[in-house]
PDB file of N, CA, C and O in Angstrom:
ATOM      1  N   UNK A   1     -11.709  -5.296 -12.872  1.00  0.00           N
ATOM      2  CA  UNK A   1     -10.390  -4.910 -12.408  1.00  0.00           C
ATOM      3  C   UNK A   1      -9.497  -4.665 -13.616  1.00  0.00           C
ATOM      4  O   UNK A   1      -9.473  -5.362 -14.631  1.00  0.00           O
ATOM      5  N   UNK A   2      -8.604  -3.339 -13.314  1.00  0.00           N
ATOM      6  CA  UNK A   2      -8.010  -3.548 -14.706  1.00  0.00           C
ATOM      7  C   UNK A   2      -6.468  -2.388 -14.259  1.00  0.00           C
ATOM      8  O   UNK A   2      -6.496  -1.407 -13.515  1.00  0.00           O
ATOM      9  N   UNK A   3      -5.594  -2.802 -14.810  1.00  0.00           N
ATOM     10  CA  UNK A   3      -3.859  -2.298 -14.301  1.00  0.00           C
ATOM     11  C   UNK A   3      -4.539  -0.784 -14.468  1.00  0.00           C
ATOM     12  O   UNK A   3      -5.461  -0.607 -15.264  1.00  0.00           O
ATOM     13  N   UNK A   4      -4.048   0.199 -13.717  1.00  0.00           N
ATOM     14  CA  UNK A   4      -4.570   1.261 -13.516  1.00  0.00           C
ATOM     15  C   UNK A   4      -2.610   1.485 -12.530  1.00  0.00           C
ATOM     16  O   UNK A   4      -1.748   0.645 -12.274  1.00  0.00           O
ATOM     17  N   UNK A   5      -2.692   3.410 -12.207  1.00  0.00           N
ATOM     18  CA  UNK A   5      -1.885   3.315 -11.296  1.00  0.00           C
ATOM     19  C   UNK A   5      -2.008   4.081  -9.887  1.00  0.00           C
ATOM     20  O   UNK A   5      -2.709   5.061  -9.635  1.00  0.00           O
ATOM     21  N   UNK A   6      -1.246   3.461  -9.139  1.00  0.00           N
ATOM     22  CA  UNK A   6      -1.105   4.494  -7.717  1.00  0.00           C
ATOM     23  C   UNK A   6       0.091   4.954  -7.574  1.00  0.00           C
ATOM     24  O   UNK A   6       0.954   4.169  -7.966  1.00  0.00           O
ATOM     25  N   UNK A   7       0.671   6.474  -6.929  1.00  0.00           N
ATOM     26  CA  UNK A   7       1.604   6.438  -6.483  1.00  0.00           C
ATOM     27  C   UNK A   7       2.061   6.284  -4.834  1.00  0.00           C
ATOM     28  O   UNK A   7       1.684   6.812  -3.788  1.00  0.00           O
ATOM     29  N   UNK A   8       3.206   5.143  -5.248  1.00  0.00           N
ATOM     30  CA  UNK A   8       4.075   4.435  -4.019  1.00  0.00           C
ATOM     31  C   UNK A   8       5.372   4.901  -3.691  1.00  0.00           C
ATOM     32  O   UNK A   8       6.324   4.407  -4.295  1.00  0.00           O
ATOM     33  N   UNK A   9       5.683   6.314  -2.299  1.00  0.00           N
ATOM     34  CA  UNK A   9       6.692   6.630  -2.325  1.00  0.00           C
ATOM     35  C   UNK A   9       7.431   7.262  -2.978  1.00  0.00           C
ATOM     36  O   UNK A   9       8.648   7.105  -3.077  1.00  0.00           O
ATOM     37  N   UNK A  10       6.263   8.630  -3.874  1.00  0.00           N
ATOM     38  CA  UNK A  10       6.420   9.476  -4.905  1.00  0.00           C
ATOM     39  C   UNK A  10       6.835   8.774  -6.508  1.00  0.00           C
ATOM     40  O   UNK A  10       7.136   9.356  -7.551  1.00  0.00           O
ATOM     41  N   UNK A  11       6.702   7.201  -6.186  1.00  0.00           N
ATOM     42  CA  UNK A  11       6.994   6.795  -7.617  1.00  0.00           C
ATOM     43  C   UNK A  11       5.677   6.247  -8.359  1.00  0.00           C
ATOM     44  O   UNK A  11       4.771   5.951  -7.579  1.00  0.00           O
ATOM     45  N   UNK A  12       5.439   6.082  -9.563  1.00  0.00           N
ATOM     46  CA  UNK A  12       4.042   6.179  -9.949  1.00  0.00           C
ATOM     47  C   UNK A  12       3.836   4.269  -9.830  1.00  0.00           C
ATOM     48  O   UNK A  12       4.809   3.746 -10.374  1.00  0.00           O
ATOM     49  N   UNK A  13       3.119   3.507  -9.427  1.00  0.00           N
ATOM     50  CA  UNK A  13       3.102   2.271  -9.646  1.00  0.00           C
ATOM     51  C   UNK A  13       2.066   1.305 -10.455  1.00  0.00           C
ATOM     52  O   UNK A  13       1.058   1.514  -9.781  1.00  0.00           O
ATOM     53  N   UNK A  14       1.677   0.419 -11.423  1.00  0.00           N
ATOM     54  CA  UNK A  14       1.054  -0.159 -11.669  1.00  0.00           C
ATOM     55  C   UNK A  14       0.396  -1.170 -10.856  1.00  0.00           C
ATOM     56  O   UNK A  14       1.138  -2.017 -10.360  1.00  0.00           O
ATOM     57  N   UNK A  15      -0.699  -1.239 -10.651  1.00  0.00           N
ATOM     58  CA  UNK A  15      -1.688  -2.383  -9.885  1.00  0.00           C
ATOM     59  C   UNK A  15      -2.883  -2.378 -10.698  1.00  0.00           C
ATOM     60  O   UNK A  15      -3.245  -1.450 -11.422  1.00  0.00           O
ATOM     61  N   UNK A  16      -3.558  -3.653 -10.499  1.00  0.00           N
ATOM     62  CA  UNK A  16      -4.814  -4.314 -10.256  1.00  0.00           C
ATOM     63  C   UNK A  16      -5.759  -3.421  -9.620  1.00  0.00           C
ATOM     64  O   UNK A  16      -5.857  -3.675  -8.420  1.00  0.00           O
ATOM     65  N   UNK A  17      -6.524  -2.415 -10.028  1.00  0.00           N
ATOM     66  CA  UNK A  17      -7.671  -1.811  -8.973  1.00  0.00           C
ATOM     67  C   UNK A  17      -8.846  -1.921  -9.650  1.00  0.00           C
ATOM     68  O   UNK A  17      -9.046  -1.897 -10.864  1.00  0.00           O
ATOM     69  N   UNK A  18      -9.844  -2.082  -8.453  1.00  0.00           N
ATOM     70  CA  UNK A  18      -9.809  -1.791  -7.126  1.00  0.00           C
ATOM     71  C   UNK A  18      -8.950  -2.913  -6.506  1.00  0.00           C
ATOM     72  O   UNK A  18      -9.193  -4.017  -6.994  1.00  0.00           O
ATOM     73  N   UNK A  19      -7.762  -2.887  -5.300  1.00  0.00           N
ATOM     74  CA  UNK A  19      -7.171  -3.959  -4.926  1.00  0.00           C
ATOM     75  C   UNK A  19      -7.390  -2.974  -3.173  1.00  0.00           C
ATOM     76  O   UNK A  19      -7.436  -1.789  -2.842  1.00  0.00           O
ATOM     77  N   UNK A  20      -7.473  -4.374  -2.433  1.00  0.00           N
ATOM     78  CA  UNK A  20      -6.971  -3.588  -0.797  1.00  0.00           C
ATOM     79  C   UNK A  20      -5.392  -3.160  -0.223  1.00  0.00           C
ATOM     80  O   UNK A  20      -4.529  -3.140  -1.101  1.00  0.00           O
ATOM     81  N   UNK A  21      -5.106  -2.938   0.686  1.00  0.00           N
ATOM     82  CA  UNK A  21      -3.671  -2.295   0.557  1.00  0.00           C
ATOM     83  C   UNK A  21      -3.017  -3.780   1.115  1.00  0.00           C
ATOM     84  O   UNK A  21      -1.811  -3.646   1.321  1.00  0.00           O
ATOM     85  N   UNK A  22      -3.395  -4.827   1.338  1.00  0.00           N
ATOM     86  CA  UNK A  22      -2.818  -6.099   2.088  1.00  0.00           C
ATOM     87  C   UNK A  22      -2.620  -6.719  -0.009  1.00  0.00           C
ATOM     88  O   UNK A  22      -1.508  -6.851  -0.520  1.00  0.00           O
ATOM     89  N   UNK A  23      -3.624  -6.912  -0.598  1.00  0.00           N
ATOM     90  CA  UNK A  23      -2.731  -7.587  -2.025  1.00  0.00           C
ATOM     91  C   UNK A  23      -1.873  -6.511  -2.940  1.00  0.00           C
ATOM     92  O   UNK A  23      -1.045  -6.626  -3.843  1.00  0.00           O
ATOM     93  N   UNK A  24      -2.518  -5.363  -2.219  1.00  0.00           N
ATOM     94  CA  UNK A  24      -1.623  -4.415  -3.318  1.00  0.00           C
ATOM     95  C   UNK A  24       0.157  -4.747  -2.865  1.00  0.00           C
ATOM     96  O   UNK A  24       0.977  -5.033  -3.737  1.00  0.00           O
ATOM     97  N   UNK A  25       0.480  -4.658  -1.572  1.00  0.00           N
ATOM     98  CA  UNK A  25       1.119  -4.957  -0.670  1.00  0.00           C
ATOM     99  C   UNK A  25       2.162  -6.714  -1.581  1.00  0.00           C
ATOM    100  O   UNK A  25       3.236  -6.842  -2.168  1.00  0.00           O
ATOM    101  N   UNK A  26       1.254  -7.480  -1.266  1.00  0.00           N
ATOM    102  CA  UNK A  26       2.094  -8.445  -1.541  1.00  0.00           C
ATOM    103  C   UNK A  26       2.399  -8.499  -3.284  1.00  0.00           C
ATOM    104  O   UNK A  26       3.076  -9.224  -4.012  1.00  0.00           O
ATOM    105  N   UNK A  27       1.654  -7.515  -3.455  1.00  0.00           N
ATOM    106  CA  UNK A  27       1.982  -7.858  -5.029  1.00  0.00           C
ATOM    107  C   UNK A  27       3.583  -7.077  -5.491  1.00  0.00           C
ATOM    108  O   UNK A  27       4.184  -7.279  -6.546  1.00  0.00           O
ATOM    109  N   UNK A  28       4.049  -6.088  -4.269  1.00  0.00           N
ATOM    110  CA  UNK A  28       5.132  -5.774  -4.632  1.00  0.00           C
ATOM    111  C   UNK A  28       5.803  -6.322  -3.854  1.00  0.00           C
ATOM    112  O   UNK A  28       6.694  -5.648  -3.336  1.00  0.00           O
ATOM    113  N   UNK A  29       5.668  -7.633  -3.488  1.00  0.00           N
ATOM    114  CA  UNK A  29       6.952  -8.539  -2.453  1.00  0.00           C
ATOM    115  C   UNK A  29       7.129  -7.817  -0.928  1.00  0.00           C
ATOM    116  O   UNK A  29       8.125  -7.891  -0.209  1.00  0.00           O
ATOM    117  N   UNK A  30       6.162  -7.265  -0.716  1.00  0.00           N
ATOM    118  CA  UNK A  30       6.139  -6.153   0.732  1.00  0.00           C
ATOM    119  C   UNK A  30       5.114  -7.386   1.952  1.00  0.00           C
ATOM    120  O   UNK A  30       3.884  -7.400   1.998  1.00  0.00           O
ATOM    121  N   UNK A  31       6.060  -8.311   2.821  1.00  0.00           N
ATOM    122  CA  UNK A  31       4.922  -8.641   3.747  1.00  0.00           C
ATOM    123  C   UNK A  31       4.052  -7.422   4.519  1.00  0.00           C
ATOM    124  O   UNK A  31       4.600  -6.398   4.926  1.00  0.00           O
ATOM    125  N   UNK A  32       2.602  -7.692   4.659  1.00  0.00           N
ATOM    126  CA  UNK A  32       2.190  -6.218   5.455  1.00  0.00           C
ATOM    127  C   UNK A  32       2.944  -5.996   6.826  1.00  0.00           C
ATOM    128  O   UNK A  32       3.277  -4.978   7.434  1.00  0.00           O
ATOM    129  N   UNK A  33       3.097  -7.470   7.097  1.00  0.00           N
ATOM    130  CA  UNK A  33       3.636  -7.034   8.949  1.00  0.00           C
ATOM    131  C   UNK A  33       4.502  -5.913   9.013  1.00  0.00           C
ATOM    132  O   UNK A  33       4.251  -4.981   9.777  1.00  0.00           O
ATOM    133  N   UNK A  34       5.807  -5.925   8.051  1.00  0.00           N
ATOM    134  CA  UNK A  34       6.648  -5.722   8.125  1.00  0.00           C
ATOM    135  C   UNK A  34       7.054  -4.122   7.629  1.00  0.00           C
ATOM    136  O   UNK A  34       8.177  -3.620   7.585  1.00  0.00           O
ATOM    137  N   UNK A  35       5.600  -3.449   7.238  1.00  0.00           N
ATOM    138  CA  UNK A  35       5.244  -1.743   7.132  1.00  0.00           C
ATOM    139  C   UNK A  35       4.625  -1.182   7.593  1.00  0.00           C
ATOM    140  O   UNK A  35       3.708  -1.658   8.261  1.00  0.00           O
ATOM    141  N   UNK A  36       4.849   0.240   7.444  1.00  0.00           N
ATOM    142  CA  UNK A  36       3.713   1.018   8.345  1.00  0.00           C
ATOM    143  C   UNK A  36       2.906   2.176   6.668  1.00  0.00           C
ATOM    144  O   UNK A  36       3.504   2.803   5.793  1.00  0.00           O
ATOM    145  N   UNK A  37       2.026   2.056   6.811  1.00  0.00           N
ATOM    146  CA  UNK A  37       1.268   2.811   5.717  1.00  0.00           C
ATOM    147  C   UNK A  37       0.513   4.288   5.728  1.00  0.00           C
ATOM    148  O   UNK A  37      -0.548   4.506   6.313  1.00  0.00           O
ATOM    149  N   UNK A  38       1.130   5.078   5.106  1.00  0.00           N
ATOM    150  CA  UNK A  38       0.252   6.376   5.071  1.00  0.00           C
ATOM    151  C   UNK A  38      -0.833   6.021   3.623  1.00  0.00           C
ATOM    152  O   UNK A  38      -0.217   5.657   2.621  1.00  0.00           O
ATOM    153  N   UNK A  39      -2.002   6.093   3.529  1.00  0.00           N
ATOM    154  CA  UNK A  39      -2.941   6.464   2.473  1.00  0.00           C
ATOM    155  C   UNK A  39      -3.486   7.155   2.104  1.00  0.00           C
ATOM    156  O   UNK A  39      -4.655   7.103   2.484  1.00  0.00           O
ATOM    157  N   UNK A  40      -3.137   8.287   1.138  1.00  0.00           N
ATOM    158  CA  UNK A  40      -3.572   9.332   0.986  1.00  0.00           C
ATOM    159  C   UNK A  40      -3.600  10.568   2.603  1.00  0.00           C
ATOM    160  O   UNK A  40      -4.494  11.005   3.329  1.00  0.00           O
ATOM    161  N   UNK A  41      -2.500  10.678   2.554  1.00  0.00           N
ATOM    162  CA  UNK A  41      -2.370  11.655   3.807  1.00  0.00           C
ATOM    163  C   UNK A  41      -2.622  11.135   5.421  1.00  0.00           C
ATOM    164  O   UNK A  41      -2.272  11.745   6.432  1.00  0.00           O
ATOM    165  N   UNK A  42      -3.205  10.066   5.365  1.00  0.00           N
ATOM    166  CA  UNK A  42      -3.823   9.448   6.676  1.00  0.00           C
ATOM    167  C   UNK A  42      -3.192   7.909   7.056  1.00  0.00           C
ATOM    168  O   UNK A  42      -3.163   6.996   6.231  1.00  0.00           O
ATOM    169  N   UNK A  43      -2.607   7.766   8.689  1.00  0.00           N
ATOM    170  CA  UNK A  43      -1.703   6.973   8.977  1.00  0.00           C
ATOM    171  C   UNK A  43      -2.709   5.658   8.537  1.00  0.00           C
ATOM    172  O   UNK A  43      -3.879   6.042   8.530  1.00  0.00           O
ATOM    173  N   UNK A  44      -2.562   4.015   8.116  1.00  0.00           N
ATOM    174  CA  UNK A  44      -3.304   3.037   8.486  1.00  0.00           C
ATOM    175  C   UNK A  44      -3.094   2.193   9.323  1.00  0.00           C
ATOM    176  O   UNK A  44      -1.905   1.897   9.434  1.00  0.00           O
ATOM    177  N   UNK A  45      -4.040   1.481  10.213  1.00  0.00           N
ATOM    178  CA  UNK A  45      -3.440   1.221  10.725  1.00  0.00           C
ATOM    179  C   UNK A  45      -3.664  -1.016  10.751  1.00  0.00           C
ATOM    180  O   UNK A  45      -4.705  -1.662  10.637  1.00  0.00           O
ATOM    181  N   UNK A  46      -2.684  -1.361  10.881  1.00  0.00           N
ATOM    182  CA  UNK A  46      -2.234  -2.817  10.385  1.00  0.00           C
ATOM    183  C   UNK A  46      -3.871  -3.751  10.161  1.00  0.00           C
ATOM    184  O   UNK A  46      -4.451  -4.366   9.267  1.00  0.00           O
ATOM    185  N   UNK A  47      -4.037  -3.462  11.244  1.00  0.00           N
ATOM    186  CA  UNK A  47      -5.711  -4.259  10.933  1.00  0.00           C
ATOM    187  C   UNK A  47      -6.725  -3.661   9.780  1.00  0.00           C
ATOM    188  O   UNK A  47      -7.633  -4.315   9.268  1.00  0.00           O
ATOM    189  N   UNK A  48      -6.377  -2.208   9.450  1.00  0.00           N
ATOM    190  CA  UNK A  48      -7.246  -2.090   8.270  1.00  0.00           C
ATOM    191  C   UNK A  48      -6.435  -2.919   6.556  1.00  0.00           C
ATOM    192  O   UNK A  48      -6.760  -3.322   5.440  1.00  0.00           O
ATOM    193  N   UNK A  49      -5.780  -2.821   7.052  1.00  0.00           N
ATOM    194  CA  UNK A  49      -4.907  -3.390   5.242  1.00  0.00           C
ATOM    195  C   UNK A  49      -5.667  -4.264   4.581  1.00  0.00           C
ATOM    196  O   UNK A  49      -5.506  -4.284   3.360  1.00  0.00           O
ATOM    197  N   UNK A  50      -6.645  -5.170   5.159  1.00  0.00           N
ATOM    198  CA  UNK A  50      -7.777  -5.951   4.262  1.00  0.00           C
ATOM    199  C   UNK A  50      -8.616  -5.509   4.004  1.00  0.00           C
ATOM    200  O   UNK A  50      -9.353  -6.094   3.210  1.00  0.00           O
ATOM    201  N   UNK A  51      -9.008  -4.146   4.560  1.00  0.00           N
ATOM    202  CA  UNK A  51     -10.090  -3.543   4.535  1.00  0.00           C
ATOM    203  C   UNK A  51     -10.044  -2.257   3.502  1.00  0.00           C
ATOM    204  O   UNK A  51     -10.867  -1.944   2.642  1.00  0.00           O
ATOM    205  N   UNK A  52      -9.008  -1.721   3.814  1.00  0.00           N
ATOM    206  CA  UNK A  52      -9.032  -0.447   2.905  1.00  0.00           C
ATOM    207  C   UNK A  52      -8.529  -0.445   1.318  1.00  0.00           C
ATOM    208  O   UNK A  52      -7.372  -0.711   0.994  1.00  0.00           O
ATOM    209  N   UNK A  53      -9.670  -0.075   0.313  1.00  0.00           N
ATOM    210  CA  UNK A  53      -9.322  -0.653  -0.881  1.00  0.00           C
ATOM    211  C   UNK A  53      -8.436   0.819  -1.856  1.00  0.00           C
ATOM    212  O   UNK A  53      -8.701   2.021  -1.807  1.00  0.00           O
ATOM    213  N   UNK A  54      -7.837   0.414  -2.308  1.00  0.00           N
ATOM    214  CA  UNK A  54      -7.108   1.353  -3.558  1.00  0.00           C
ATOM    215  C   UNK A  54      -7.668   1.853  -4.475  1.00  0.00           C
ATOM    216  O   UNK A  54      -8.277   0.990  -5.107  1.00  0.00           O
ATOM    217  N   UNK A  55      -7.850   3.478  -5.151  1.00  0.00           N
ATOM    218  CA  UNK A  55      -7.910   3.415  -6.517  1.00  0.00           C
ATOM    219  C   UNK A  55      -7.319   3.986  -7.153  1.00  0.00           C
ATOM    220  O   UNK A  55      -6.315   4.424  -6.591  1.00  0.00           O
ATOM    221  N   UNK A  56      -7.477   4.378  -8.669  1.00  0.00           N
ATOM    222  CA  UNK A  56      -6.669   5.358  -9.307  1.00  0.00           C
ATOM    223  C   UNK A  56      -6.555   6.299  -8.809  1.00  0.00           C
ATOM    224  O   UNK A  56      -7.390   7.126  -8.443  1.00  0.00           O
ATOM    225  N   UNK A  57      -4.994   6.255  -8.714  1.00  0.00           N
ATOM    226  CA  UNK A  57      -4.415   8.232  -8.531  1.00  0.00           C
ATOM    227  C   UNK A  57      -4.411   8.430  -6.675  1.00  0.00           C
ATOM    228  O   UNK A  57      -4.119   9.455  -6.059  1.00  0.00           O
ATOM    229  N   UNK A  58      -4.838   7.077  -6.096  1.00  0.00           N
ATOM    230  CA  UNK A  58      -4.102   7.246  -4.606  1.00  0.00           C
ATOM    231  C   UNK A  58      -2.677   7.108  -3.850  1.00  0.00           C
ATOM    232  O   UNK A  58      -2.070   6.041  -3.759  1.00  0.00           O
ATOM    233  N   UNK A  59      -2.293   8.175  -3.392  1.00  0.00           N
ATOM    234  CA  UNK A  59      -0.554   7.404  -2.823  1.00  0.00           C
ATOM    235  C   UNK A  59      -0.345   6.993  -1.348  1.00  0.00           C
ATOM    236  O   UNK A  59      -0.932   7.117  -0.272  1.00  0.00           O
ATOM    237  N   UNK A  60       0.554   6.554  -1.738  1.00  0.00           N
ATOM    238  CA  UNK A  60       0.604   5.688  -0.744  1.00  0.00           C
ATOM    239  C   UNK A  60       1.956   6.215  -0.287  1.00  0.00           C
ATOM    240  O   UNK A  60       2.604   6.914  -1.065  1.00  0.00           O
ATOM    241  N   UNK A  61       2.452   5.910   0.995  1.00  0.00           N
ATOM    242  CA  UNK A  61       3.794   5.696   1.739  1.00  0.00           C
ATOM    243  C   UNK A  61       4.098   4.756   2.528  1.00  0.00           C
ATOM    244  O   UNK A  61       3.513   4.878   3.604  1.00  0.00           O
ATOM    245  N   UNK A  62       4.744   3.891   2.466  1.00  0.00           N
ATOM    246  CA  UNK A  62       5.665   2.995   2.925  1.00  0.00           C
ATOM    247  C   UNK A  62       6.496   3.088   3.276  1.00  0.00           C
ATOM    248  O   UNK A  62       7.314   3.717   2.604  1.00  0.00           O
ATOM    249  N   UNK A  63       6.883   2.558   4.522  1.00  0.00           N
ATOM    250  CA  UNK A  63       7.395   2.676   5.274  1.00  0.00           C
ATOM    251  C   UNK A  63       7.936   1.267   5.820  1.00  0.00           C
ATOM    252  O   UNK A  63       7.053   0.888   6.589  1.00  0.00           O
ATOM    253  N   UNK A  64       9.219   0.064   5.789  1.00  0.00           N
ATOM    254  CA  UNK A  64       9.502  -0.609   6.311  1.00  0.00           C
ATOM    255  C   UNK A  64      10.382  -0.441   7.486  1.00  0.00           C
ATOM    256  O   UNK A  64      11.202   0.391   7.875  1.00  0.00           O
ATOM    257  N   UNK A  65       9.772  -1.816   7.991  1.00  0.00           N
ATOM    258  CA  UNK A  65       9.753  -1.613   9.808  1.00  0.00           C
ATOM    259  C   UNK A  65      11.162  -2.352  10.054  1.00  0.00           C
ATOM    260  O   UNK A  65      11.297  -3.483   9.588  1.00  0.00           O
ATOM    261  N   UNK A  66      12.243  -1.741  10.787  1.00  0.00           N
ATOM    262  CA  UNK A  66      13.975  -2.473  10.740  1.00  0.00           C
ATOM    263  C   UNK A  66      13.988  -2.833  12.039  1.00  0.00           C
ATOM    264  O   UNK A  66      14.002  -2.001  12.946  1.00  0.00           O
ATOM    265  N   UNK A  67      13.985  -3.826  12.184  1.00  0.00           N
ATOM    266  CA  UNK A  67      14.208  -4.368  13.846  1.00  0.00           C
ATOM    267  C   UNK A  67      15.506  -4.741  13.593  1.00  0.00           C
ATOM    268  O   UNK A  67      15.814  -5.544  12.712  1.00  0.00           O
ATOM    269  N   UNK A  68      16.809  -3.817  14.832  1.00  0.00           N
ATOM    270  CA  UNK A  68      17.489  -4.155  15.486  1.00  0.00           C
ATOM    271  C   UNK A  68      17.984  -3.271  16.398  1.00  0.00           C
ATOM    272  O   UNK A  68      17.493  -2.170  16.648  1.00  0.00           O
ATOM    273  N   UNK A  69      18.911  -3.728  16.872  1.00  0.00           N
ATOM    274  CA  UNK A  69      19.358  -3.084  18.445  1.00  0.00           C
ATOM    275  C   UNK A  69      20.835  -2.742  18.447  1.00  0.00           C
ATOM    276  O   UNK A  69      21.358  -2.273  19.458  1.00  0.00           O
TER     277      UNK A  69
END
């Protein structure tokens, strides 16, 4: 594993890869519950985030989830 980057939200980011999108996730203070994730063009969906792993030069979109009424 070694700092490599992805881009997050058109901004370029440093991570740990290969990482899955659930530690990539907490490593920027992001609980997963609380987003919705595009990866590389394709929606994810909450149950894959342990599953689907990161590498160089993938982006990502984030999306936090605002609950109120």
């Amino acid at each position: 594993m070694e700092q490599q980057s992805v881009t997050a939200n058109g901004r370029e980011v440093k991570a740990t890869l290969p990482c899955t999108i659930t530690e990539f996730l907490l490593a920027q203070n992001l609980p997963p519950k609380s987003v919705v994730v595009e990866h590389n063009g394709e929606a994810v969906a909450p149950s894959e985030f342990t599953q689907r792993t990161l590498g160089a030069g993938d982006r990502l979109e984030i999306v936090r989830i605002v609950a109120g009424g």
